[in-house]
C-alpha positions in Angstrom: -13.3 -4.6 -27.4 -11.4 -1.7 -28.6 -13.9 -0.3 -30.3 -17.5 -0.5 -30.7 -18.3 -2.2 -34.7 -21.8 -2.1 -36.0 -24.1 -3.2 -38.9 -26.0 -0.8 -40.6 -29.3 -2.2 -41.6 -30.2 -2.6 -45.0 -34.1 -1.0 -44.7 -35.2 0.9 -41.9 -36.2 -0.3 -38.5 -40.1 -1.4 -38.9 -41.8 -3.7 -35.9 -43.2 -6.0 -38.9 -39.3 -6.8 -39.2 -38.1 -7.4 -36.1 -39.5 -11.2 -36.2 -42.9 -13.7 -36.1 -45.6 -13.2 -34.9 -46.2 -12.4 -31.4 -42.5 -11.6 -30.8 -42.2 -9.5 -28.0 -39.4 -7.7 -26.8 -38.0 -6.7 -23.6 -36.1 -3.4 -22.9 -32.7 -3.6 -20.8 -32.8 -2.0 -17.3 -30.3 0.7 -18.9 -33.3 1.5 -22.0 -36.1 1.3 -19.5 -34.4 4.0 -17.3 -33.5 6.0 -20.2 -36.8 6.2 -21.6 -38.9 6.7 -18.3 -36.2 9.4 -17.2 -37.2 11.3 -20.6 -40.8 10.6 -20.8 -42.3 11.1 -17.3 -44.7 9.0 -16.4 -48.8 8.6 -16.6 -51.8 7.1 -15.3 -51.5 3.1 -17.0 -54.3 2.0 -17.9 -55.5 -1.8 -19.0 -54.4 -1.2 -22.5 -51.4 -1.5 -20.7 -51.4 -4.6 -19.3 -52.3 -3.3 -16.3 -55.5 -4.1 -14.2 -58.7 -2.4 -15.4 -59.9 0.4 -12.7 -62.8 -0.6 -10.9 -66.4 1.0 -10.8 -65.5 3.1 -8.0 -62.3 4.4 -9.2 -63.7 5.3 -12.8 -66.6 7.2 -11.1 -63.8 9.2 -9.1 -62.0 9.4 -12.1 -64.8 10.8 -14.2 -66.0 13.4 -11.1 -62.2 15.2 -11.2 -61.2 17.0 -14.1 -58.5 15.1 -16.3 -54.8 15.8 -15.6 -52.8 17.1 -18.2 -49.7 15.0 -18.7 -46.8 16.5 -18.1 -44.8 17.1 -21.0 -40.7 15.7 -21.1 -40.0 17.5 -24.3 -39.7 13.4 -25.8 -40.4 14.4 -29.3 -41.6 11.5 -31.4 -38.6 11.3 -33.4 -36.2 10.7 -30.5 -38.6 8.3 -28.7 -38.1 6.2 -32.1 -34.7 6.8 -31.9 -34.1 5.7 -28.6 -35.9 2.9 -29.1 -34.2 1.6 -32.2 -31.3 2.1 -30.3 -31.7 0.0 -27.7 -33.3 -2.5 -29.3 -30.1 -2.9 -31.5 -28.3 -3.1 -27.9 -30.3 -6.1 -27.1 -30.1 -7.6 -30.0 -26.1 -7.5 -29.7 -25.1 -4.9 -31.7 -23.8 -2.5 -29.4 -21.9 0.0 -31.5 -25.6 1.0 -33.8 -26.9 1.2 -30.4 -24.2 3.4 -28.9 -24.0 5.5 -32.3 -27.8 6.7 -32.4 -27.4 7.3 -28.5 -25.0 9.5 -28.8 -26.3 11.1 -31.6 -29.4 11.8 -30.0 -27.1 13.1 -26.9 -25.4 15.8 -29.3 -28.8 17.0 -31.3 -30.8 16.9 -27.5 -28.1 18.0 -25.3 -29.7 15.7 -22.6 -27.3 14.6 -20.0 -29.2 10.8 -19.3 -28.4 10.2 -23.1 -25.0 10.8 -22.6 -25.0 9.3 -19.4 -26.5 5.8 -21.5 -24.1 6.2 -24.1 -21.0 5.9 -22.1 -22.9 3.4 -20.3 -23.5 1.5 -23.3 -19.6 1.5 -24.7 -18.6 0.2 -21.2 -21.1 -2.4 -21.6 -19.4 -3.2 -24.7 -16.1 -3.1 -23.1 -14.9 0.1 -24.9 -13.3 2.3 -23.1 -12.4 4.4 -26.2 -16.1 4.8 -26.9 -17.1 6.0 -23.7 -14.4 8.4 -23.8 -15.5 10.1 -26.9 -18.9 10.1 -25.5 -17.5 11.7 -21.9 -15.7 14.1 -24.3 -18.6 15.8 -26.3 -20.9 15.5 -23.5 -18.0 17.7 -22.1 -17.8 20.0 -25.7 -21.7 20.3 -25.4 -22.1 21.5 -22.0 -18.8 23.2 -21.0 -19.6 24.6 -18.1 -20.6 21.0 -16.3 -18.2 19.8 -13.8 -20.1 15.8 -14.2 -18.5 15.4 -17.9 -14.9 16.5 -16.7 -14.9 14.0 -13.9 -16.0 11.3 -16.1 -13.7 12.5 -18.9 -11.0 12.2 -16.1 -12.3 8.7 -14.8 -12.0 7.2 -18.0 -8.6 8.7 -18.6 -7.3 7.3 -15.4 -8.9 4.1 -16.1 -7.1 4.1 -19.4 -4.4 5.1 -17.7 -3.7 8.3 -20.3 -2.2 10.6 -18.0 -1.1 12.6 -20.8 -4.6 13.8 -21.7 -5.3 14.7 -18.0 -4.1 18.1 -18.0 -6.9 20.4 -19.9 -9.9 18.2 -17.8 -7.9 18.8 -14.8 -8.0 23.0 -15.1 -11.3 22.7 -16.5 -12.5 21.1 -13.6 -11.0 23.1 -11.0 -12.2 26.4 -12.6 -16.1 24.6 -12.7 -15.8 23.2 -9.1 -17.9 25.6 -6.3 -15.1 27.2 -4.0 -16.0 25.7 -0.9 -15.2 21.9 -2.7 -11.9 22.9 -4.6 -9.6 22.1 -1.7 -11.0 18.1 -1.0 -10.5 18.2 -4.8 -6.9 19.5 -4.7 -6.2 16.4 -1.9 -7.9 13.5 -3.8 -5.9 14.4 -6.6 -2.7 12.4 -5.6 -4.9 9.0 -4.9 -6.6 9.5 -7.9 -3.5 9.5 -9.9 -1.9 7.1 -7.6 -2.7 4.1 -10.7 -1.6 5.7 -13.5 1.5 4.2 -14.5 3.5 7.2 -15.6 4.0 8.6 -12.4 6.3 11.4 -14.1 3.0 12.0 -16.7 0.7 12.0 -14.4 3.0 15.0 -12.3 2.9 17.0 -15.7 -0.5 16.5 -16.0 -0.9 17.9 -12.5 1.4 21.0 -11.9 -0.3 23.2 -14.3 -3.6 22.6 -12.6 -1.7 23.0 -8.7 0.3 25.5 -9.5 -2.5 27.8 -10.7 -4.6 27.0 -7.8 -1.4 27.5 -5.1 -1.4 31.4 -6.5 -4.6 31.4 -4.3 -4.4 31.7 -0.4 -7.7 29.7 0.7 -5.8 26.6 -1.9 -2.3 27.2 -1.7 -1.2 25.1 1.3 -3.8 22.0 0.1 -1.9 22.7 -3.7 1.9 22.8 -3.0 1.3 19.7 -0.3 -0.5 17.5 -3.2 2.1 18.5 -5.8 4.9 17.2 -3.3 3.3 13.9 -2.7 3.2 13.6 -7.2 6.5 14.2 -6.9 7.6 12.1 -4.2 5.6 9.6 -6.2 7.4 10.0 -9.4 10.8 9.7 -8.0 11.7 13.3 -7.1 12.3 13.5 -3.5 14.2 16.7 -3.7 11.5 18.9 -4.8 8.9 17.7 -2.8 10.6 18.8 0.4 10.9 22.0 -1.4 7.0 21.8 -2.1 6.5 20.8 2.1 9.0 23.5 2.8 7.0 25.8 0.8 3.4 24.4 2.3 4.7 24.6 5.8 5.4 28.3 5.1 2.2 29.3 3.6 0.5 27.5 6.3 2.2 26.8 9.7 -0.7 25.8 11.5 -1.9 23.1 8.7 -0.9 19.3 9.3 -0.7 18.9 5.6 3.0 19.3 5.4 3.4 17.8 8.4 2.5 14.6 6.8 4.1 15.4 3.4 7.2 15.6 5.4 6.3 12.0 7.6 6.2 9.9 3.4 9.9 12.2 2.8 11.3 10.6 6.2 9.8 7.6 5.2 12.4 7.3 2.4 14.7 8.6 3.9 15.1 12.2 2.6 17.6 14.5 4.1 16.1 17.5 5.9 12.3 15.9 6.1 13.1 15.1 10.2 14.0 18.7 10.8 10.8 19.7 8.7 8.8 17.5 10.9 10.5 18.5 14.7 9.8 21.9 13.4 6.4 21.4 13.2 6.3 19.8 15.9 7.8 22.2 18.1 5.0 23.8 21.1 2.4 22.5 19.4 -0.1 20.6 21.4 -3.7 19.7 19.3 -5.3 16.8 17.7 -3.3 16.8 14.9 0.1 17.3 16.2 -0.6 14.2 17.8 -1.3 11.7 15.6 1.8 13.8 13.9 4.0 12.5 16.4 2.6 9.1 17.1 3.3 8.1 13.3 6.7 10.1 13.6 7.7 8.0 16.2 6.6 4.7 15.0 9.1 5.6 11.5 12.0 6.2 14.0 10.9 3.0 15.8 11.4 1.2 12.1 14.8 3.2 11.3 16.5 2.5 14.3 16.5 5.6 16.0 15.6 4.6 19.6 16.6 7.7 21.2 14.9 10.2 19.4 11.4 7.9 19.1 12.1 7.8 22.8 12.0 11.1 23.3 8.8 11.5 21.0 7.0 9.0 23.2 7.7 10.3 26.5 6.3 13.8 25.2 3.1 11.8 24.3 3.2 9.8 27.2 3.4 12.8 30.1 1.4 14.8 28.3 -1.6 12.4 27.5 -1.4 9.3 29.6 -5.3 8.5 28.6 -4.1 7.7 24.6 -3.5 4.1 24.7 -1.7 3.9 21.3 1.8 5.7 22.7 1.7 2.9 25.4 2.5 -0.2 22.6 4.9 1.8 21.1 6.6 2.1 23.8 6.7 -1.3 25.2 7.7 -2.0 21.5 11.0 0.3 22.0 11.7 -0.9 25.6 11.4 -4.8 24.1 14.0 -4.2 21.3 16.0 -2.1 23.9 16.3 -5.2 26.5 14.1 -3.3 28.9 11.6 -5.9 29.9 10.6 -5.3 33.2 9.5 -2.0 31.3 8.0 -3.0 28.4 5.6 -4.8 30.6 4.5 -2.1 32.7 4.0 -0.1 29.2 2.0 -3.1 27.3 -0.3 -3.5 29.9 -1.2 -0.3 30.4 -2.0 -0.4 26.6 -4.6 -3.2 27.3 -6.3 -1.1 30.2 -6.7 2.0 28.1 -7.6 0.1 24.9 -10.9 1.0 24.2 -13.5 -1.8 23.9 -14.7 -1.2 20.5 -11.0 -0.3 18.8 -10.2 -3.3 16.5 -8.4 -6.5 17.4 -5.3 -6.2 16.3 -3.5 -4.1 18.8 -4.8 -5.9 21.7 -2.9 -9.0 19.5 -0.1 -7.3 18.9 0.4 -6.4 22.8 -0.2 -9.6 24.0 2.5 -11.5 21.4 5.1 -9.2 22.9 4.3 -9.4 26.3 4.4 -13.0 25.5 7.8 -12.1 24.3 8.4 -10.2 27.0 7.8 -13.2 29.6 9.9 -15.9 27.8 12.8 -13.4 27.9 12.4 -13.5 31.7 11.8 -17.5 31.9 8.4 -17.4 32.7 7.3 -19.7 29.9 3.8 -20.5 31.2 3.0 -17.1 31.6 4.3 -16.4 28.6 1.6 -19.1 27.3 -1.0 -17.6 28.9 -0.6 -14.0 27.2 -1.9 -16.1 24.0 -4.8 -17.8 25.1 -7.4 -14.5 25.1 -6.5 -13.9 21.5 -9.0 -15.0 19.5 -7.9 -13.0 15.7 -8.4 -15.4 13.2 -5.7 -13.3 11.1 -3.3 -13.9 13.4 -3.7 -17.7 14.3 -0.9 -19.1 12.1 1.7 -16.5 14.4 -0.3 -17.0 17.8 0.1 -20.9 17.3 3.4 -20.7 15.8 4.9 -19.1 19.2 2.5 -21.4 21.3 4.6 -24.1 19.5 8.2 -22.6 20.8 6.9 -22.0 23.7 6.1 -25.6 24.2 9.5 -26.8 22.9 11.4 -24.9 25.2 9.3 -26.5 27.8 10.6 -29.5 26.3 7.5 -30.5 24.2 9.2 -30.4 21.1 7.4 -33.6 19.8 3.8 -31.7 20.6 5.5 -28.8 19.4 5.8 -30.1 16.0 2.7 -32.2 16.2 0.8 -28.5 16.9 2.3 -26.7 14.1 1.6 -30.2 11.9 -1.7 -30.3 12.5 -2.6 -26.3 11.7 -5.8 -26.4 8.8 -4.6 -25.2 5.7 -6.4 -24.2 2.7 -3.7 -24.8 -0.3 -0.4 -24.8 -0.9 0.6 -21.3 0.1 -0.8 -22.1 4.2 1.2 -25.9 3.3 4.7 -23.7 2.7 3.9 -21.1 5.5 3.0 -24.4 8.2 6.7 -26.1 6.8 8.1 -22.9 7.2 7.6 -21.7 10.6 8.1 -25.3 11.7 11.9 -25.1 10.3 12.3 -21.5 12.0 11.1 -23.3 15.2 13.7 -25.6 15.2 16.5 -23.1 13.7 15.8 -21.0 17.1 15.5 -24.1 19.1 19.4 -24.1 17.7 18.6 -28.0 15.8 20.0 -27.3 12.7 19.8 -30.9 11.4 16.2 -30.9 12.0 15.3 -27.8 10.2 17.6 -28.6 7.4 15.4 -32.1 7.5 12.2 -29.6 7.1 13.3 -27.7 4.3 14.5 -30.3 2.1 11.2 -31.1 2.8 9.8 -27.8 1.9 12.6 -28.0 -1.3 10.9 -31.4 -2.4 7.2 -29.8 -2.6 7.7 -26.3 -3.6 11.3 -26.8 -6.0 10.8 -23.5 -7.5 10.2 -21.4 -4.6 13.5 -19.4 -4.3 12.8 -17.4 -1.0 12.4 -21.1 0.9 15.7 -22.0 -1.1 17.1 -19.3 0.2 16.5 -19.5 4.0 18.0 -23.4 3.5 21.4 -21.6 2.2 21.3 -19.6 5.5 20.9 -22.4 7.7 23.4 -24.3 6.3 25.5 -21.4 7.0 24.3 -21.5 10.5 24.9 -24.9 10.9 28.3 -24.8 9.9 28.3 -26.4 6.3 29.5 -24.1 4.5 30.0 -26.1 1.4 26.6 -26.8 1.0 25.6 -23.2 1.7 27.8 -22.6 -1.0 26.5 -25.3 -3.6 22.8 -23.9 -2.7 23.3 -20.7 -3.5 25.3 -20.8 -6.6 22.2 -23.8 -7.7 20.2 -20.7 -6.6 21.9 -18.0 -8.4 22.2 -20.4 -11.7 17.8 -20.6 -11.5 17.3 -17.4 -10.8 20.1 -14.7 -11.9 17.5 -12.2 -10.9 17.6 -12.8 -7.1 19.7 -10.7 -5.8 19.6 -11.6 -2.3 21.5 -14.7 -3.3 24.6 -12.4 -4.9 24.7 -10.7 -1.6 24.9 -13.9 0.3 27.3 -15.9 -1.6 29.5 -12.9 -1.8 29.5 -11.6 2.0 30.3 -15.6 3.5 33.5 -14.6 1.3 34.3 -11.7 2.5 33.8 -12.6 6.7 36.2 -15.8 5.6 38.5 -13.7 3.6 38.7 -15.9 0.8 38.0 -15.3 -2.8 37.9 -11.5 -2.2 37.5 -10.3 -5.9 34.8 -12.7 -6.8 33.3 -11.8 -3.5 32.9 -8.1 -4.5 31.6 -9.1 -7.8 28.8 -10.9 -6.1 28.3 -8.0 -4.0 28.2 -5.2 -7.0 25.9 -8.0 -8.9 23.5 -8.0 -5.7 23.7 -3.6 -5.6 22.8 -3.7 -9.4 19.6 -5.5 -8.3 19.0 -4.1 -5.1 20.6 -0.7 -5.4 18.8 0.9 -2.1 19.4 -2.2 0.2 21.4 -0.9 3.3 22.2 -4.2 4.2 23.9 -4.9 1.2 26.0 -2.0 1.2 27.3 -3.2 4.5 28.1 -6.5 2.8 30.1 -4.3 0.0 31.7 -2.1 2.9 32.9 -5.1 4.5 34.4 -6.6 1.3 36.3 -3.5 0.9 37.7 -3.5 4.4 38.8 -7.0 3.7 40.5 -5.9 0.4 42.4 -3.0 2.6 40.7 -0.2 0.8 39.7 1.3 4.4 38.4 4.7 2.6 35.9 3.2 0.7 35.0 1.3 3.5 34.3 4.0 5.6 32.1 5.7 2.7 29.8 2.8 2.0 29.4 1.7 5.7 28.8 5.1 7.1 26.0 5.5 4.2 24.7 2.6 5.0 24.7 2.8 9.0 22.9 6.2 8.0 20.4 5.0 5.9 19.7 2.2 8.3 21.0 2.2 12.0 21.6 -1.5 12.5 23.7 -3.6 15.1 25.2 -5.7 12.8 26.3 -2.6 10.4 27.8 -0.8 13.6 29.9 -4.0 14.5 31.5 -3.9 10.4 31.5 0.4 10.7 32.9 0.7 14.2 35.8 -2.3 13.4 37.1 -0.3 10.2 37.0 3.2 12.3 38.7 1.4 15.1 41.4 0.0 12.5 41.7 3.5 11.1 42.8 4.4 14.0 39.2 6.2 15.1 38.9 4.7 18.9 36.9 7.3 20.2 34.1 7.2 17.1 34.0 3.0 16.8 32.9 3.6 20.6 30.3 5.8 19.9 28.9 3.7 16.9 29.7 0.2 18.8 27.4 2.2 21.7 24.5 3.6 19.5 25.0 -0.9 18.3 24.2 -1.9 21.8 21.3 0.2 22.1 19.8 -1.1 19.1 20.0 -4.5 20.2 22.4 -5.7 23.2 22.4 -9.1 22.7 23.5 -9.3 18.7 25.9 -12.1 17.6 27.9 -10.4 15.3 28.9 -7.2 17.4 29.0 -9.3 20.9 31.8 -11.2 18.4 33.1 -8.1 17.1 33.4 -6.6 20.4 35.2 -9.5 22.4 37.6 -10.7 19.5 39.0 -6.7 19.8 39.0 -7.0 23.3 36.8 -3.5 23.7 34.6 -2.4 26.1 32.8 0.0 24.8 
């Protein structure tokens, strides 16, 4: 309810009214609190309804002197009150009951009342209510930090970021010195809802920049207004606010991960922030600092520098075990098995015992991996039998079931992944779908296609299972029906920009249809504007069209904004057409060490007769 309604009574409140005859009433847990918190509490006696002392306890009681109760300031008057109040709560009328609590909360100045009053509005599902009670609990005793919070709470649940920035100040002046920091750090999750991310910045700066004019705050400050403003969409300054953190306090991590969320999205000039942190530093922090800086270099595609990170982590502390999966990770993707062995294991005989499952999973898929690539398939099967991660049984039985069809099990295979328990129709797509993938790596096309007309029959509106049917056809060479599926695709959902990007870039690699190929294209960037791999698709319909400029723009953006062996084979062919030998090497190279083995520079490479 929006607000909280209620019936004024036509006479007052009178027990005789209230109904028949031995009509008794019971107080809610909420009232009861509320009225023992106020009233303290005596000696119950049977009048009571509690048992009647016994001979020997009234003689004790009648040698001692009498204790005088102690007195909660519970007037008469408010005892009524409160009562009234809470009866009309009960009796489902929430808003008479809220109104005389808060009423008695303003004349008492008692926090409990106001405490029960917002209580009560919640109850009644009013978030408006309870706000206005937060808000002249907060009028009545202005120098309490409790009512500010809860003003702020309810705001944030509200999600009023506009109305966030008095509480905010008012709360950092009222909070005790030593706590204003963890309060400055929270600040960015607790905003992390609101909606208006821009708002909630507004609401913000005032408060951070006031408390960044002190030393003791400042780094805390500028680092929590950078992550608000990475968070509403302005990258730019928030490197300025880690630039300015890092210089008000070099020895703080606080920037340091500031600077990890910039290179995260890619901001220009966060990796130089974060190397220059890095730089002789040696301590706790600095390495968890570069364990997470080069596990984002790992995702981006920078292999040589996230090298470089993890032999620093490596040599210098060969106890951590976590350095030791990353790097069989890197040394995997590289082609470096023999390696990535070595570096996996090792992980398993430094992982501690009681450090969760999932990295001991994750270790033993890859070295699973790992032993397939070198033709030991059994071995490979037996790096899956020790996990035991329910969370990870649908991909542990999923490459138990390759593993078997490349033994030439294929029937068991597909008997294995057909018989996996599932518990609705999301499990019933995933099962269909990593059966299909099976047999699309297993190179039977037919078969797969067979699957997901299956999956097409049972889940008709799914369009990401509609989509991976398009790319097999591709794959297996019907190209017609790759086409009719995603224009039947495209037709559904005009939204689905993945499609666009599809349709248009089988085009472009033909070299047919060019103009509606880079309509399809611009369609999928409108959708998708930050998708690198789609700007590789729009870079190679502009090589195709002969506009070799452009080309080189959008490519080289997109090779920077994600270092990919596919996007060096379409970069390093237009250089190498430009006339650029020597820098289509060096890109066709950086390709290779991404990923040796890739189809469509291997195709690139030996159709131009290079060897790079």
């Amino acid at each position: 309810m929006d607000s909280l309604a209620f019936k004024r009574s036509r006479a007052p409140f009178s027990p005789a009214r209230t109904g028949p005859p031995g009509w008794r009433f019971r107080l809610s847990l909420g009232a009861a609190l509320t009225v023992a918190l106020l009233a303290g509490g005596g000696p119950a006696s049977a009048a009571d309804g509690q048992p009647a002392a016994t001979k020997q306890q009234t003689r004790q009681q009648t040698e001692q002197p009498p204790k005088r109760p102690q007195d909660s300031g519970l007037g008469g008057e408010l005892f009524y009150q409160l009562l009234v109040g809470e009866l009309q709560v009960n009796q489902g009328q929430p808003g008479a009951g809220y109104m005389l609590m808060l009423d008695a909360a303003r004349k008492y100045k008692r926090p409990e009342l106001f405490r029960r009053a917002v209580e009560i509005a919640l109850q009644a599902r009013s978030g408006d209510s309870a706000l206005q009670a937060a808000r002249v609990w907060a009028e009545t005793q202005p120098r309490a930090a409790e009512p500010q919070r809860l003003v702020l709470q309810l705001l944030q649940a509200l999600d009023r970021p506009a109305e966030m920035g008095v509480p905010l100040n008012t709360l950092l002046r009222l909070t005790p010195a030593r706590q204003r920091q963890e309060l400055i750090l929270a600040l960015p999750q607790m905003l992390a809802r609101l909606g208006d991310k821009s708002a909630a910045l507004k609401a913000a700066t005032s408060m951070l920049q006031e408390a960044g004019k002190t030393p003791a705050l400042a780094v805390a400050a500028w680092t929590s207004l950078g992550r608000l403003q990475l968070a509403a969409g302005q990258p730019t300054p928030a490197l300025e606010s880690a630039q300015k953190a890092m210089a008000l306090g070099r020895k703080s991590p606080l920037p340091a991960w500031l600077a990890l969320l910039l290179l995260e999205q890619r901001q220009p000039d966060a990796e130089a922030l974060v190397q220059h942190w890095l730089e002789r530093r040696d301590s706790e922090d600095a390495r968890r600092v570069r364990l997470e800086y080069a596990r984002l270099l790992i995702d981006q595609r920078h292999p040589a520098e996230a090298r470089k990170q993890l032999a620093i982590l490596t040599r210098e502390h060969p106890e951590l075990a976590e350095p030791w999966l990353l790097d069989g990770l890197l040394s995997l993707q590289q082609g470096q098995l023999d390696a990535a062995s070595a570096a996996l294991q090792r992980y398993l005989a430094l992982q501690p015992a009681e450090s969760a499952a999932r990295g001991s999973t994750q270790a033993r898929l890859l070295l699973s991996q790992v032993a397939e690539k070198q033709g030991q398939l059994d071995l490979a099967l037996s790096w899956l039998d020790p996990i035991d991660d329910a969370d990870a049984q649908s991909a542990v039985q999923s490459r138990r079931a390759l593993l078997m069809a490349r033994q030439g099990k294929l029937a068991e295979a597909r008997a294995l992944l057909r018989g996996l328990p599932a518990a609705g129709p999301a499990q019933e797509r995933r099962k269909l779908q990593a059966e299909a993938q099976m047999l699309r790596e297993l190179g039977r096309y037919a078969e797969a296609m067979e699957v997901y007309a299956e999956a097409a029959q049972r889940f008709p509106q799914d369009t990401d299972l509609a989509y991976e049917r398009a790319m097999l056809a591709e794959k297996a060479g019907q190209r017609e029906e790759m086409e009719r599926l995603l224009r039947e695709l495209i037709a559904r959902s005009p939204d689905y920009g993945h499609a666009y990007n599809a349709l248009g870039y089988s085009l472009a690699n033909r070299n047919e249809q060019l103009e509606e190929a880079r309509a399809l294209i611009q369609r999928a960037v409108e959708l998708i504007p930050d998708d690198p791999f789609i700007q590789d698709s729009l870079g190679w319909v502009e090589f195709r069209l002969g506009n070799m400029a452009e080309a080189r723009r959008v490519l080289q953006a997109a090779f920077k904004g994600r270092a990919d062996p596919e996007i060096a084979a379409h970069l390093g062919e237009v250089l190498w057409t430009s006339g650029q030998q020597e820098a289509a090497l060096a890109v066709w190279r950086q390709g290779l060490q991404l990923q040796a083995d890739n189809e469509t520079l291997q195709q690139t490479l030996k159709r131009l007769q290079v060897q790079p």
